[in-house]
Each structure stands twice: as structure tokens, then as C-alpha cells.
C-alpha positions in Angstrom: -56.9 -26.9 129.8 -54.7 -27.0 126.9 -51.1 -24.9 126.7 -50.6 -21.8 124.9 -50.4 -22.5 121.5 -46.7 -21.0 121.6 -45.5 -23.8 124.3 -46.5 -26.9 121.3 -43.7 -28.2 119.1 -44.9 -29.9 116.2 -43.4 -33.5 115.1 -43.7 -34.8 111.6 -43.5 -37.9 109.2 -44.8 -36.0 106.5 -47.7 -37.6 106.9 -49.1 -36.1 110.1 -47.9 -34.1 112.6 -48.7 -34.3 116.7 -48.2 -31.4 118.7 -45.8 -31.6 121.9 -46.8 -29.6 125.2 -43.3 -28.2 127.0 -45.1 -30.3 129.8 -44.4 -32.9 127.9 -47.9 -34.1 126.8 -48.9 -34.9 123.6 -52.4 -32.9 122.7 -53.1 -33.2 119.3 -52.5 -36.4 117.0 -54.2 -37.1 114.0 -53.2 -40.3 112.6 -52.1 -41.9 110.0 -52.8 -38.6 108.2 -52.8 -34.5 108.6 -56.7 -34.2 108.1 -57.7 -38.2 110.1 -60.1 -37.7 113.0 -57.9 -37.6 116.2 -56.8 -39.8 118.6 -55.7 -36.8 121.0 -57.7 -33.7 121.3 -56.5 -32.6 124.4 -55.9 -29.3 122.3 -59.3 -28.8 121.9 -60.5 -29.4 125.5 -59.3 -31.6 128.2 -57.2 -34.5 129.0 -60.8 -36.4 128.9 -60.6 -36.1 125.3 -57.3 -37.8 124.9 -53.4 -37.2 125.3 -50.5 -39.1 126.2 -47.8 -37.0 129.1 -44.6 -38.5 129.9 -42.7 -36.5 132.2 -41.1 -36.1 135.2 -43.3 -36.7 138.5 -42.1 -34.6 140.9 -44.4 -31.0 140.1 -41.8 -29.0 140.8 -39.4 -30.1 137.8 -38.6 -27.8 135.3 -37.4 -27.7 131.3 -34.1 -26.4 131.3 -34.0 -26.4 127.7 -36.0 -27.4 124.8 -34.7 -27.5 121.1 -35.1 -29.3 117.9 -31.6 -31.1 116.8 -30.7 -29.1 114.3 -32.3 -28.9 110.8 -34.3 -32.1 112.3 -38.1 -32.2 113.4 -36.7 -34.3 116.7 -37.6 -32.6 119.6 -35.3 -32.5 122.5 -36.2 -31.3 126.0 -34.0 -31.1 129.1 -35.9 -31.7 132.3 -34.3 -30.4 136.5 -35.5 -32.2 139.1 -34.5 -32.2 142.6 -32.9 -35.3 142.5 -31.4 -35.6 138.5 -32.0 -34.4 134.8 -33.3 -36.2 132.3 -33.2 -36.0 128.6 -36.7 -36.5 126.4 -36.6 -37.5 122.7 -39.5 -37.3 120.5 -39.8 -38.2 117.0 -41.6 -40.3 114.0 -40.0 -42.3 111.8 -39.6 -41.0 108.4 -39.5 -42.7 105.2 -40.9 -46.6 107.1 -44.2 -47.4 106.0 -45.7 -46.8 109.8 -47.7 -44.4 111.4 -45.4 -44.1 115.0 -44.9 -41.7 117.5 -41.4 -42.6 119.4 -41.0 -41.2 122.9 -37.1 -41.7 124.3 -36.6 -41.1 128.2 -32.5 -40.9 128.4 -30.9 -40.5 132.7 -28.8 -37.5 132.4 -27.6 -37.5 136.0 -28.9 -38.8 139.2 -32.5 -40.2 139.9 -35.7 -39.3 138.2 -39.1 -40.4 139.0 -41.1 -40.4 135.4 -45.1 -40.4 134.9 -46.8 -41.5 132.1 -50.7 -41.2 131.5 -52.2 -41.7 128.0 -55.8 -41.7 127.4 -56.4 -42.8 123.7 -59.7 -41.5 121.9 -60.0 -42.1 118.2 -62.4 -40.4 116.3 -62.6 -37.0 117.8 -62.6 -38.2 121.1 -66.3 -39.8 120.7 -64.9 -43.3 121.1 -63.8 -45.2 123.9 -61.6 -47.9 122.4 -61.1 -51.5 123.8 -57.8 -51.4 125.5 -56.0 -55.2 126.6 -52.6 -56.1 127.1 -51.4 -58.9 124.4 -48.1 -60.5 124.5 -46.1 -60.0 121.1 -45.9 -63.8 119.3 -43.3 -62.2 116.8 -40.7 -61.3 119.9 -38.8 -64.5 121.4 -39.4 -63.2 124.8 -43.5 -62.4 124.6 -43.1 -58.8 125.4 -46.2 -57.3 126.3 -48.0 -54.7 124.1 -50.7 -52.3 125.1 -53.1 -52.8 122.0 -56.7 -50.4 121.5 -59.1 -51.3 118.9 -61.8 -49.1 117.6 -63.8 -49.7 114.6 -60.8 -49.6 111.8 -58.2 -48.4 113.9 -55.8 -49.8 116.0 -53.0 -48.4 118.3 -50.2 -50.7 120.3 -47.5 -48.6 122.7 -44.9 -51.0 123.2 -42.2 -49.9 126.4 -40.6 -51.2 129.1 -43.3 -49.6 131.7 -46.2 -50.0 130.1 -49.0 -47.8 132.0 -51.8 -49.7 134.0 -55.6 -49.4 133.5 -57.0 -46.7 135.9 -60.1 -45.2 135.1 -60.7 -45.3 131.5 -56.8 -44.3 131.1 -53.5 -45.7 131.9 -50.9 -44.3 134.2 -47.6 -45.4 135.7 -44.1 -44.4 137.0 -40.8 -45.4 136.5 -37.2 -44.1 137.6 -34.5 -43.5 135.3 -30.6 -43.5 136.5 -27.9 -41.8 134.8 -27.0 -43.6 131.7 -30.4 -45.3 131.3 -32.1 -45.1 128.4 -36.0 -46.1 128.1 -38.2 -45.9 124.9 -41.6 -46.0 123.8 -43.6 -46.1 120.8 -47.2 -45.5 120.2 -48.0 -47.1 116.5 -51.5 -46.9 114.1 -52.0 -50.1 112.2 -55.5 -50.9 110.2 -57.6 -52.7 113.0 -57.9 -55.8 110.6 -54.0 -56.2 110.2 -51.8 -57.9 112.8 -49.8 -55.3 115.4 -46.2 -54.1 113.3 -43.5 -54.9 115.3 -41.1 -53.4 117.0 -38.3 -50.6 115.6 -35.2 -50.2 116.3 -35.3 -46.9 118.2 -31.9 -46.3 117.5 -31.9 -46.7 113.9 -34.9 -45.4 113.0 -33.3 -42.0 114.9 -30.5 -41.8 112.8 -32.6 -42.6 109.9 -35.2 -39.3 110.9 -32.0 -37.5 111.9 -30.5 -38.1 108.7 -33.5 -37.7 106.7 -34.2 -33.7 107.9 -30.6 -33.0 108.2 -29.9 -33.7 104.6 -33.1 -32.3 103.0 -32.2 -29.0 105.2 -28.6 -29.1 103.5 -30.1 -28.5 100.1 -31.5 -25.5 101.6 -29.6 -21.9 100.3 -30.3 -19.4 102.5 -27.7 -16.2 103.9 -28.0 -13.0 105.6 -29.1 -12.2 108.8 -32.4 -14.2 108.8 -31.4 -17.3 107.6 -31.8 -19.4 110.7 -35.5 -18.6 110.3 -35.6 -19.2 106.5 -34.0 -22.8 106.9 -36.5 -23.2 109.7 -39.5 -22.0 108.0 -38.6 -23.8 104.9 -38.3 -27.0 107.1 -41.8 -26.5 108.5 -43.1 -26.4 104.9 -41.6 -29.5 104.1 -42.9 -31.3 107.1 -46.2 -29.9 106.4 -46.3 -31.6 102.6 -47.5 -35.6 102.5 -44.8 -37.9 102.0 -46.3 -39.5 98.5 -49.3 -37.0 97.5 -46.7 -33.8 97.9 -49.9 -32.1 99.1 -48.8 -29.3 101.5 -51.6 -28.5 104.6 -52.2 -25.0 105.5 -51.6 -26.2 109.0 -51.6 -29.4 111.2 -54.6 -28.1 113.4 -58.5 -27.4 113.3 -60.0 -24.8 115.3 -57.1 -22.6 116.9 -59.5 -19.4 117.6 -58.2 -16.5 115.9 -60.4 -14.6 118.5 -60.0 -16.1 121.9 -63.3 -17.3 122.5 -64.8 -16.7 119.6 -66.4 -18.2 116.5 -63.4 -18.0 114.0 -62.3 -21.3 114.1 -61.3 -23.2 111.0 -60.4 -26.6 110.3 -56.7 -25.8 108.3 -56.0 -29.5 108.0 -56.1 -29.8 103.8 -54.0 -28.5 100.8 -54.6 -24.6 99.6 -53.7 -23.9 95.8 -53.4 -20.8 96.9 -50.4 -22.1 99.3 -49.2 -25.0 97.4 -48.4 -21.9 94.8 -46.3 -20.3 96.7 -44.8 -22.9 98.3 -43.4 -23.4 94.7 -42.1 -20.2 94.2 -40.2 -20.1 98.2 -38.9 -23.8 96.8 -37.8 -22.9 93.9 -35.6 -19.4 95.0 -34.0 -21.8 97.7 -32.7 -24.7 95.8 -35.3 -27.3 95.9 -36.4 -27.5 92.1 -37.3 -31.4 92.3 -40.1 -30.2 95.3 -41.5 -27.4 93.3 -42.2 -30.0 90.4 -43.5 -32.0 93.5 -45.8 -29.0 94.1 -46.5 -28.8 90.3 -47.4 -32.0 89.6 -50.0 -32.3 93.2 -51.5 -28.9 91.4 -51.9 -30.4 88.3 -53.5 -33.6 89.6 -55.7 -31.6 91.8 -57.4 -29.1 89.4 -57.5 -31.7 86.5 -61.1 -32.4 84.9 -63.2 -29.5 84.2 -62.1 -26.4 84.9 -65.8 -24.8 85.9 -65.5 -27.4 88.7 -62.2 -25.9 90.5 -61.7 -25.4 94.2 -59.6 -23.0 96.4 -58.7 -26.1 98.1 -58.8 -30.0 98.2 -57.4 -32.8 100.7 -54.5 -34.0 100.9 -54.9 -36.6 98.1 -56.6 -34.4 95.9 -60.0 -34.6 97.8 -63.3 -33.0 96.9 -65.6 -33.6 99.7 -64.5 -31.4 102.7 -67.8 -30.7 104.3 -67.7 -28.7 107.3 -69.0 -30.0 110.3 -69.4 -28.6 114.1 -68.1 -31.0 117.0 -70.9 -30.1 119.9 -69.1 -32.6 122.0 -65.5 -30.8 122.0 -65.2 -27.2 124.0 -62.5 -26.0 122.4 -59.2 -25.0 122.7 -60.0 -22.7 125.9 -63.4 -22.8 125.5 -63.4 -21.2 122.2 -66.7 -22.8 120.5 -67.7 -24.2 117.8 -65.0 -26.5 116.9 -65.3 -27.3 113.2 -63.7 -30.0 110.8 -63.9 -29.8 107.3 -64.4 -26.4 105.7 -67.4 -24.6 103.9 -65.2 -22.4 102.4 -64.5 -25.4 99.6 -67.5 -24.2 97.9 -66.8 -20.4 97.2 -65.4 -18.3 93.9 -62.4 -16.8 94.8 -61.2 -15.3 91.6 -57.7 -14.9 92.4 -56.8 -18.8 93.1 -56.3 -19.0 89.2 -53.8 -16.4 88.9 -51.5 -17.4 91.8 -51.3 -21.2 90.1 -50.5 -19.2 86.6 -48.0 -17.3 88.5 -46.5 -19.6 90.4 -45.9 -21.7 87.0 -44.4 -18.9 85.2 -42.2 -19.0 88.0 -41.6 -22.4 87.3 -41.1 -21.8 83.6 -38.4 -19.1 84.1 -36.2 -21.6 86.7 -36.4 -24.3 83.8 -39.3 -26.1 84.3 -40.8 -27.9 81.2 -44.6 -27.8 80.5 -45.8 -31.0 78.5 -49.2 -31.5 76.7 -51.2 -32.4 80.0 -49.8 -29.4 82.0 -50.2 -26.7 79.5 -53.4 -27.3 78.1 -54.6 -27.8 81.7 -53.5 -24.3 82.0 -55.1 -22.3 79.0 -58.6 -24.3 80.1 -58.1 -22.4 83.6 -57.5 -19.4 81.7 -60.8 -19.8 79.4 -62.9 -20.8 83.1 -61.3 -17.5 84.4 -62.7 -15.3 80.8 -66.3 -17.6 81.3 -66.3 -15.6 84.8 -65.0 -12.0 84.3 -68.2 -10.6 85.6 -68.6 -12.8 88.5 -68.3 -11.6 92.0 -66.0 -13.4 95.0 -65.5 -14.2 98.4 -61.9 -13.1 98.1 -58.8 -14.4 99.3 -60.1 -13.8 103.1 -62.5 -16.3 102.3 -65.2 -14.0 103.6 -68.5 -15.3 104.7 -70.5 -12.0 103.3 -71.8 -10.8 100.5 -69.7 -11.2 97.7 -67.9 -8.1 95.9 -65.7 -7.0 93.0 -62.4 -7.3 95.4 -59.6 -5.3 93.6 -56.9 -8.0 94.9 -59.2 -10.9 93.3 -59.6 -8.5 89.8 -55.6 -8.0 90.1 -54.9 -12.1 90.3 -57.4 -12.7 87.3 -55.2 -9.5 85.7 -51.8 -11.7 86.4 -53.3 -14.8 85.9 -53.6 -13.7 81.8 -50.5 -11.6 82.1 -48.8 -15.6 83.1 -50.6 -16.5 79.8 -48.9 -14.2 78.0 -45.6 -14.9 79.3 -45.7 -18.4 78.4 -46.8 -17.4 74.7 -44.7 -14.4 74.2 -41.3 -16.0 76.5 -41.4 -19.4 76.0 -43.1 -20.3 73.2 -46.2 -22.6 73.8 -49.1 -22.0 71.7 -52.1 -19.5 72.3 -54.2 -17.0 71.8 -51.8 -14.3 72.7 -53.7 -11.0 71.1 -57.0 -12.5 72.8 -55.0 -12.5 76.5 -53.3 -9.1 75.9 -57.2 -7.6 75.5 -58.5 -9.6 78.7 -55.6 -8.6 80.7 -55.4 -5.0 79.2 -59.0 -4.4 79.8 -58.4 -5.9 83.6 -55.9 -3.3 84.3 -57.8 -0.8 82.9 -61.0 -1.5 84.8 -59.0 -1.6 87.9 -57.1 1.6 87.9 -60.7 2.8 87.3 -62.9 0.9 90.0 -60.3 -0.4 93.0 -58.3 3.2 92.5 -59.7 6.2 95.1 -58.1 9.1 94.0 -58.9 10.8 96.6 -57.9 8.6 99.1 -54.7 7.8 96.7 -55.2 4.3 97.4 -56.4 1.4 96.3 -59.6 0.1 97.9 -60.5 -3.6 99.5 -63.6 -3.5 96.8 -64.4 -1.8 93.9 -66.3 1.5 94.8 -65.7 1.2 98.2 -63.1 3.3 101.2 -61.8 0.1 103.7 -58.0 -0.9 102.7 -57.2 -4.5 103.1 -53.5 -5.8 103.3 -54.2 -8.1 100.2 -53.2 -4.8 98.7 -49.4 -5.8 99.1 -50.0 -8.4 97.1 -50.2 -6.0 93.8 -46.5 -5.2 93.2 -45.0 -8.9 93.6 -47.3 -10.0 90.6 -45.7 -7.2 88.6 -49.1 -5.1 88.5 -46.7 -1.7 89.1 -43.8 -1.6 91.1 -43.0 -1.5 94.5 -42.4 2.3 94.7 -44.9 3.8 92.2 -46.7 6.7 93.8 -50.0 4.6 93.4 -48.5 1.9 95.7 -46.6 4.0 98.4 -49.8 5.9 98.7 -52.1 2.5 99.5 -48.9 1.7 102.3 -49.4 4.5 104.0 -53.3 4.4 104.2 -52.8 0.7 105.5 -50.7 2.2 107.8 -53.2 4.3 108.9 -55.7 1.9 109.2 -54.7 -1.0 110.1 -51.4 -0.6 111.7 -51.8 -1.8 115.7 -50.0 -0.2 118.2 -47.8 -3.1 118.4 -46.7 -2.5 115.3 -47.9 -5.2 113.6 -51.0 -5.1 110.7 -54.4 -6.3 110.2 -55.9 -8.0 107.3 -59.1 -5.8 107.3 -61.2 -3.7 109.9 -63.6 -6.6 110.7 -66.2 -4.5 112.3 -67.3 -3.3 109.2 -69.1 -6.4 108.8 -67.4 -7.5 105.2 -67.0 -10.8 106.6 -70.0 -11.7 107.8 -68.9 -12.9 111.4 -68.4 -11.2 114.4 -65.7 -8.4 114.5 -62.3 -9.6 116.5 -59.2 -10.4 115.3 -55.4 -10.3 116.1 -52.6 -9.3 113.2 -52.4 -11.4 111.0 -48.6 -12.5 110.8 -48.4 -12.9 107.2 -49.8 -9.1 106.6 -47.1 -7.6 108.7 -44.7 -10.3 106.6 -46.0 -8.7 103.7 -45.3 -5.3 104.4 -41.5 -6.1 105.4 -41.5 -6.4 101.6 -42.8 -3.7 100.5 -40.5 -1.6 103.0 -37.5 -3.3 102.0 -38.4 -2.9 97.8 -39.4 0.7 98.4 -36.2 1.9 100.0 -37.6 1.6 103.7 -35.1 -0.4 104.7 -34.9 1.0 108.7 -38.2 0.2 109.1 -38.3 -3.2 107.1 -36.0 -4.2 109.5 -37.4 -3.1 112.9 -40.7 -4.4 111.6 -38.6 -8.4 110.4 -36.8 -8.6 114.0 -40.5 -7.4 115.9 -42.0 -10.8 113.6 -39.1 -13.0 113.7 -39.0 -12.8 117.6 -42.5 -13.9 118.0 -41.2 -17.2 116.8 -41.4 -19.6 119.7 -38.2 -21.6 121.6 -38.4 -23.6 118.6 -39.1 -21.5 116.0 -42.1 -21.9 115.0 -45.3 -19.8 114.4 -48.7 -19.4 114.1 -51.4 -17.6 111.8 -52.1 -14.1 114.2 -50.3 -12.9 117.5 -52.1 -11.0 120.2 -49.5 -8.2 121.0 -51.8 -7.2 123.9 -51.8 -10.5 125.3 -48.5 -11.5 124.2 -49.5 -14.7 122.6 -50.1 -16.4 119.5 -53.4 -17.2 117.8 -55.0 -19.1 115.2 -53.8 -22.7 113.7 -50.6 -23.6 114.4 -48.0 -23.9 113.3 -49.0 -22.0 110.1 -47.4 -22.5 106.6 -48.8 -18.9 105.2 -46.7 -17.3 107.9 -43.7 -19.1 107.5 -44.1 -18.7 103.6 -44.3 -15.1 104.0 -41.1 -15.0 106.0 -39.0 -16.3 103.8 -40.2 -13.8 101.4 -39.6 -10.7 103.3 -36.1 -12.3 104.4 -35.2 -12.7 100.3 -36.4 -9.3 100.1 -34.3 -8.1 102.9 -31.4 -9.8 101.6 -32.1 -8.7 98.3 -32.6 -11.7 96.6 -34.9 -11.1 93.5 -35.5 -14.5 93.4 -38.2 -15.3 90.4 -39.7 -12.4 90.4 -42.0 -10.7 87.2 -40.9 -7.6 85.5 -43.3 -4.8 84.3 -44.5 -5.3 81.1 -46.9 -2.6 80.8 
């Protein structure tokens, strides 16, 4: 049975990104890319459906420490035995035109007995691949390569011990003295190409060392919280393919967000929603040339006709993402079905528009240039978003009920002409300015009307309705009203009512009112409770923004990372992992905490 999801480290090459047990096994591995069918799944069942361990042998030895070198995605873990320690160093090469996974066993004192089992099973773990031994014709000395082939895909681990066949896997053990160092390194390669040779471990370290460490020195970040800025912005970096500069929700499908339950989602392609703000946390900490990354993936992405826009795409700008359920797979502890692609490609959620036209205003106001392609790209968004003012949508939840009027979806359409504006009125380009002040005007109107209780003094998930729904947050950072107006404190402390967990940390919505259409059962979702950090630390509830950051900032795990939800009662995370909405969401409450306005829009009405 797989780890808890907070004892995985993720690796990256910005092009995929394997998750590392503290038992050392690797569990998940998609490869060469983020959203490629696996060639571990341990995560999502058993060791029958592929992993690769390399530990030490003895049961008894323990990690002493575990840590990422610092600013780096290269995972360090420091193992006790009874007889020695021993240093493991995982990473993939950055930046080298391969697909590799490199695995360094280094003698720290003593005598240590090491095990190694990998059990390679490409394509969801439905295939079993041909596995031989081949000597290497391109190395002087023959060295031997383990080499699977399976259809289009190939895999060699090359290593001084290679593992021997043993039941449809490959296992073996080998000592390491002090001062020893062995490597190894597992490599995809296109079946119908000849295996790559061999790296230079030690090069190709200092290349991936040097690679993180000075991306992360770009990286402005004070106060109190900016360990877990740097960090977070690190993770959304490693999340974001190399070329495309399409960012992935997260590197995993089917995490349950109810332990064994039905709400698991395949989070493995590229969110406009995200990829919007990943601009704007970009952009307030010093990495302008990635937000016009971001920009121009965005742009690509929603270019052709605007009626045919999707909430989300793959990694290469995509269309087809087709869910499908994997019968064969039992999930990560048994919570079934596991899913890969995602139906949710296919719904209206009217607020995607408006966080791409805010996020580029955003853009606008730090400098950024529009040119002919970009702009006009925008006001044909703009005239899809008019074409559907009375349309109903899913909402940013994605929901898998009926649609409504949801007052955060009206309130993005509301800020996604209140962008146009802007751009007219601020910065000059060309367009029908009087026409978007009547849209957004009417918008605002129609939503102080509808998605305003008075007598609950809140606003409401839905037009007409009483739930509350922590998308409400949202309102004050796209200028709708400010942070403290009466209207706003008054929806706060209704959330707080309702959906506040004795933990302390907050819901997205009361699933058992059935809105979603699924089962009820949920844990916080960490990006909520993120959420309302800012809104305490805007309003003047500075105390509690702060009890409320350290509670969320402390269910990071050893290496800082974290996931979509967090069981309080169980003390665990939940749901995909590691998750780029939460780590967005961090640094936005920490600018908030320290004060840093960042981008942000003024009131203009």
C-alpha cells in the first residue's frame, strides 16, 4: 500500500515529475511528460503496478533526515543503520534533452547493506514490458544495461548493481563503505531510437543544482514567510513544461479528496484558471520573463474561436482530454475509480474569462506590451463572454450538478469587462469602452441584486439561493469592493459560520447539499483557508491572519510541500499532490501579510 501522501517528495525536469516515498521508493512516474501514461503506479495501488525502491536492507534502518538542497528540486535523505549511514541523492537532469531519473547511493560511515527492486509497467501498469540485459557498444568496456521495451517506449537503468530478474521484477543488494559512491540512472528513450548513453552523474548534478539555485535567486521574497514563498514559487516552476511553459495543476491523478471515495481527479494538464495566476504570483516576485512565459502559453492555448474555449488544455495546448476510469488500478488506498483525463474539459465556467483578462491587466500595469495577436485575441474573449451573459455554469468548483447563476462566476464576467476597460481607459488600446462600461455596470448591478441576501448580509454561492461558498473571497482581490466594506466582512463572518472546521481551517462549500452532484465528503480545502488569511490580513484582522498562516504553513511536509485538502481529524493531507492552487494561494496570503500590494486593482466604481 502506498505512503501517505505527506511522506512523497516530488522531483522535477520541468517536464515530469516522480514522486519519492521517505522509504525510498519511487511510486509514481510519468514519463517523458506530466500527463504520459505511467511507468510506476505504485501510488495508485501496489508495488504489482510498478515502482523502483532503493534503500537500505536491514528493516530496522531509519531516515535521519530528509531535505531538498536548498532552492534545488534534489532530494537528499540521510539513512541509520546499525552498522553505517548512508547518503541518497535523487534528481533529473535539467536543461539535457533526456527523460532521466538519477539515483546516487554515497557511504557516509561504516557498512551498509542496500536493496533495490524495480518493477517497470508502462502504460498504467497494463503492460508487462520485455526486460534483457544488453551490453552498451558505445562504452569501451561493454557495460551492461538493463533495457525494457514496450510498444513505443523504452527504459535502460544503467548502474554498477544492476538488479537480477526475479519474478516479473528485478531485485538485488549491494554494500556501500564509507567514501563510496554508487549511481544509477533510469532513462525513457523512443523504443525505435538506440539507448542514450551514459551522463556524467556528477556534472549533470551541478548542472540541476545550478539550474534551481539560480532560478530561485531571482526570487524577491521577505518577511516572516518567505522560506515558504521561495518554496512554493519553486514548486510552480517545476510544475511548468520546460518548452510549452504550460503549468499542471498538479503531477498526480486520483489522490482522493475523500479517503475512499469517488472524488478523484486526474490534475495532470494546464488550468487557465491557474496559469492566470501563476502570472500574477510571477510577476509580484520578480520573474517578469516567466509571466510572459505564462502569457504567451495562454495566448496559444485559447487562440481560434473564442465560442470553442476550455477551462483547461494539455500541456502543449491539447484539446482532447477525455476522461477515462482505470478498472484495473485500486487506488491510492483503495479509493476507486481512478480516472485519467478529465470530463470537466467540456463545461461553461463563466469566470475562466475574467481571471485571463485580469491576470493581463496585471501584466499590463508591470509593463507588459500587448501586440495585434494578443489584444484582439482578448476583445474576441470579451465579445464570447457578452454572446453568453444569460448562460448558466458549473462554476469554478467544477461542479457535476445542475448548473446555476454562481455569483463568483457573474463577479469574474463583471472583472473580466472591468479588465477591458482598463486597457481602453489606462493604456490606450482600442475599444468599445462605453459598450464595456454598460456590460460591466449592468453585472454589478444585477449582482448586488441576485447573489446579495440582505438578510443574511452576505453574499450567496448562487443567485437566489442561502449556502456560502469560499469563492466569495475571491470578490475583493478583483476590485469588486474592498476588503473591509460592510457587504464583505458580513459574507466572512457567515463563511465562518458555515464552513469554518473545528480545526480551524475552511471548506469550499457544504457538499451535502448535493450542489455538486457527487457524494458529500470533503476535507478543507487548503487554498480556501489561504484565501481567508487575505481577507484577515486586508481587513485589519491581522491576530488572526496570522494564527490562521502559521496553522497552514505548518501542514507543509519535511520538505515543504503540500497538497490540495488536509484532514485535521486524521492529521493528513488529501487530494493531488503536490498542488499548485495551494501553493499559489500561499504566496498570496504571505504578500498580504507582508503587505505587499503587489499588482493589485483599485476600485473604480
Amino acid at each position: 500500500m502506498a505512503e501517505l501522501i505527506e511522506d512523497y517528495a516530488l522531483l522535477s525536469d520541468l517536464h515530469t515529475g516522480p514522486l519519492v516515498s521517505r522509504r525510498g521508493s519511487v511510486d509514481w512516474l510519468c514519463f517523458p511528460r506530466f500527463d504520459s501514461p505511467s511507468v510506476f503506479a505504485a501510488l495508485l495501488g501496489s508495488e504489482e503496478h510498478g515502482r523502483w525502491l532503493l534503500a537500505p536492507s536491514p528493516p530496522e534502518a531509519v531516515v535521519v533526515d530528509r531535505r531538498y538542497m536548498d532552492s534545488t528540486f534534489v532530494l537528499q535523505t540521510t539513512w541509520q543503520t546499525d552498522t553505517g549511514h548512508v547518503l541518497v541523492t535523487e534528481f533529473m537532469p535539467v536543461g539535457e534533452s533526456r527523460s532521466s531519473l538519477v539515483r546516487r547511493v554515497t557511504g557516509l560511515s561504516g557498512t551498509v547493506l542496500m536493496r533495490q527492486e524495480i518493477r517497470i509497467r508502462p502504460q498504467y501498469a497494463t503492460v508487462l514490458p520485455w526486460v534483457s540485459r544488453v551490453r552498451d557498444s558505445a562504452e569501451a568496456r561493454g557495460v551492461e544495461v538493463l533495457l525494457a521495451m514496450s510498444g513505443p517506449d523504452a527504459l535502460s537503468l544503467r548502474g554498477d548493481y544492476l538488479p537480477m530478474a526475479e519474478r516479473h521484477r528485478h531485485v538485488g543488494e549491494f554494500t556501500v563503505e564509507q567514501g563510496q559512491i554508487v549511481d544509477f540512472e533510469l532513462t525513457w528513450f523512443p523504443s525505435h531510437e538506440d539507448v542514450p548513453p551514459a551522463i556524467n552523474v556528477d556534472e549533470s548534478l551541478q548542472l540541476a543544482v545550478d539550474y534551481w539555485t539560480t532560478w530561485a535567486g531571482n526570487c524577491r521574497a521577505d518577511g516572516k514567510y518567505a522560506d515558504a514563498v521561495k518554496r512554493s514559487l519553486l514548486v510552480l516552476r517545476a510544475l511548468t513544461h520546460y518548452e510549452t511553459g504550460g503549468i499542471v495543476a498538479a503531477p498526480t491523478t486520483s489522490l482522493p479528496e475523500d479517503f475512499g471515495g469517488a472524488r478523484n481527479w486526474d490534475y495532470r494538464y494546464c488550468w487557465l484558471r491557474d496559469a492566470s495566476l501563476t502570472l500574477e504570483a510571477m510577476l509580484t516576485h520578480g520573474y517578469g520573463s516567466e509571466a510572459l512565459r505564462w502569457r504567451n502559453w495562454l495566448l496559444r492555448a485559447l487562440a481560434g474561436d473564442p465560442e470553442d474555449l476550455q477551462i483547461m488544455y494539455g500541456i502543449g495546448g491539447e484539446r482532447d482530454l477525455t476522461e477515462m476510469e482505470l478498472p484495473h488500478l485500486p487506488g491510492y488506498q483503495n479509493a476507486r475509480p481512478v480516472r485519467i483525463g478529465n470530463a470537466a474539459v467540456s463545461q461553461y465556467q463563466a469566470d475562466v474569462v475574467g481571471e485571463v483578462m485580469v491576470a493581463l491587466e496585471r501584466l499590463r500595469l508591470a509593463g507588459g506590451k500587448e501586440d495585434n495577436f494578443s489584444w484582439a485575441l482578448q476583445r474576441a474573449m470579451l465579445g464570447s463572454v457578452e454572446n453568453h451573459l444569460e448562460d448558466k455554469d458549473f462554476g469554478l468548483w467544477e461542479m457535476r450538478g445542475t448548473a446555476q447563476y454562481f455569483t463568483h462566476s457573474r463577479v469574474m464576467m463583471w472583472a473580466a469587462f472591468d479588465s477591458g476597460v482598463r486597457a481602453v481607459r489606462d493604456h490606450g488600446l482600442p475599444g468599445p469602452i462605453q459598450h464595456w462600461e454598460q456590460i460591466r455596470d449592468r453585472l454589478a448591478a444585477e449582482i448586488m441584486d441576485l447573489g446579495f441576501n440582505r438578510d443574511l448580509n452576505s453574499f450567496t454561492q448562487a443567485y437566489g439561493g442561502q449556502q456560502t461558498d469560499a469563492a466569495l473571497l475571491a470578490l475583493p482581490q478583483v476590485g469588486f469592493l474592498a476588503y473591509d466594506d460592510e457587504r464583505m466582512l458580513g459574507t466572512v463572518a457567515r463563511l465562518e459560520k458555515e464552513l469554518l472546521t473545528s480545526g480551524g481551517l475552511l471548506l469550499r462549500y457544504r457538499t451535502e447539499t448535493g450542489v455538486d452532484g457527487l457524494e458529500p465528503g470533503e476535507h478543507p480545502f487548503l487554498a480556501c483557508s489561504f484565501w481567508l488569511v487575505e481577507q484577515y490580513a486586508r481587513s485589519g484582522r491581522r491576530t488572526d491572519a496570522t494564527n490562521l498562516m502559521d496553522i497552514l504553513v505548518g501542514l507543509s511536509n519535511d520538505v515543504g510541500l503540500l497538497s490540495e485538502e488536509y484532514s485535521m481529524r486524521e492529521d493528513r493531507m488529501a487530494g493531488n499532490f503536490p498542488q499548485a492552487f495551494s501553493h499559489l494561494t500561499l504566496v498570496r496570503a504571505a504578500d498580504a501579510m507582508h503587505g505587499e500590494d503587489g499588482l493589485s486593482l483599485q476600485l473604480k466604481h
